[in-house]
C-alpha positions as CSV (number, residue, x, y, z in Angstrom):
1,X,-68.3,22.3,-39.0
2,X,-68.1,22.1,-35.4
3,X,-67.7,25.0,-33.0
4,X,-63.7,25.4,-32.2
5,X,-62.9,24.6,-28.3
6,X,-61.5,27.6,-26.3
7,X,-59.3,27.2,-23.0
8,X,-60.9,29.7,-20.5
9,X,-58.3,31.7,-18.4
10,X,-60.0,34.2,-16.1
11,X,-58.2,37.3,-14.8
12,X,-57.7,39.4,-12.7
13,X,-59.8,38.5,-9.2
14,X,-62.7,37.2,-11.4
15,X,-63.9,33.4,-10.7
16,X,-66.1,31.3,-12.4
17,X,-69.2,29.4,-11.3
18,X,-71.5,26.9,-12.0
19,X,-74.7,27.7,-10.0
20,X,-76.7,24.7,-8.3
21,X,-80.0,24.3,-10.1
22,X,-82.4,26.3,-8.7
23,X,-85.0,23.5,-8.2
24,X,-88.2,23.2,-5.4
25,X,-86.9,23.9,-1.6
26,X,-88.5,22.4,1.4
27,X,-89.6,24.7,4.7
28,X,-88.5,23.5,8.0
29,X,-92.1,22.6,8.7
30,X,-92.1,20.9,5.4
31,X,-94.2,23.3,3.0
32,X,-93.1,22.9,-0.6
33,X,-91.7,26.7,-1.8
34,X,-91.6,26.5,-5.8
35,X,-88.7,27.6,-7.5
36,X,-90.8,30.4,-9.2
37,X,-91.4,32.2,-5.6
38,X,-89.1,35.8,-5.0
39,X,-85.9,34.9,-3.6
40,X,-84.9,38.2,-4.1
41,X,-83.2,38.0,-0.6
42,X,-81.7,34.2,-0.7
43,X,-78.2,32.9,-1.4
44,X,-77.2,30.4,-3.8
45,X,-74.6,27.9,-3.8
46,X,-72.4,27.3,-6.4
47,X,-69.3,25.4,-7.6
48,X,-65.9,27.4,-8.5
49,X,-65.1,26.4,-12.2
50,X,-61.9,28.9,-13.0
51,X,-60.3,31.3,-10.6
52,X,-58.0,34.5,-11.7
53,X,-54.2,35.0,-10.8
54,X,-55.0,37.3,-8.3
55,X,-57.8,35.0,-6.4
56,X,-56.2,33.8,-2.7
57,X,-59.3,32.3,-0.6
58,X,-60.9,29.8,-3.1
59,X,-60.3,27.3,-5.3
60,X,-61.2,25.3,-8.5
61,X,-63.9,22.6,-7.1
62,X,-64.8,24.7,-3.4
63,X,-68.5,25.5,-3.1
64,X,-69.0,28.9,-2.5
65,X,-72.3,31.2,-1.1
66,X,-73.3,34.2,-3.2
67,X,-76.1,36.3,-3.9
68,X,-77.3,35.2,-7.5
69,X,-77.9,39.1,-8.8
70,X,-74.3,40.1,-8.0
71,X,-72.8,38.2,-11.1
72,X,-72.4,38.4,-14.9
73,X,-74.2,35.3,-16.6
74,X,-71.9,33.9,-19.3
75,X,-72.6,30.5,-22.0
76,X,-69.9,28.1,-22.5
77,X,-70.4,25.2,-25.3
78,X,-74.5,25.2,-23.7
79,X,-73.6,25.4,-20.1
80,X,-74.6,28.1,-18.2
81,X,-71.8,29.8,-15.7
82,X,-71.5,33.0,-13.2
83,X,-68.5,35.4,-13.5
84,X,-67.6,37.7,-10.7
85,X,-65.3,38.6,-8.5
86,X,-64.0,37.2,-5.0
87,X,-65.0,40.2,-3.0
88,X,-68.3,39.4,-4.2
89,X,-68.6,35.6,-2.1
90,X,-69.7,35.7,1.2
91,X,-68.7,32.2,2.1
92,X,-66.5,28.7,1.4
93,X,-67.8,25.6,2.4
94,X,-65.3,23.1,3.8
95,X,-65.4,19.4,5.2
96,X,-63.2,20.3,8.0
97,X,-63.1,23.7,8.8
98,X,-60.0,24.2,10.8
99,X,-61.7,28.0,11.6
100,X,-65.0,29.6,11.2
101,X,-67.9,29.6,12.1
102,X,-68.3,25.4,13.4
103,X,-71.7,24.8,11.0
104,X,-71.3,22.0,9.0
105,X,-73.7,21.6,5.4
């Protein structure tokens, strides 16, 4: 008997987030840096899955910046998301920001 399907309703100022895959990332010179190498210091970029009632700057679908050991790992139906809470992003990227900092991804 299959597994039953659960609605996921976060709370609070909790979001959800399904990390990029961490994969191999390319130098500005062009050096190959494996995905095994410390990265204890780099952000990660993610996509915002389920946000809480009291969430106000971001969105279901916004890509957001945070640092990958601030979160709470959590496996729904064999997919890997990132709990936390909105204080805990440092950034939302946008395809026109209309303020900000002017750097476009």
């Amino acid at each position: 008997m299959p597994d039953p399907k659960f609605e996921v309703q976060m709370l609070h100022d909790r979001v959800m987030i399904k990390a990029d895959k961490e994969a191999e990332r390319l130098s500005s010179s062009g050096i190959v840096i494996p995905a095994t190498a410390d990265s204890s210091n780099l952000l990660a970029w993610g996509e915002v899955c389920g946000t809480g009632h009291h969430v106000r700057t971001v969105k279901v679908g916004d890509r957001v910046l945070f640092h990958p050991e601030d979160q709470l790992e959590v496996d729904l139906q064999g997919v890997k998301y990132l709990v936390m809470r909105e204080r805990d992003l440092h950034a939302v990227a946008s395809e026109r920001p209309e303020h900000g900092t002017g750097l476009y991804l």
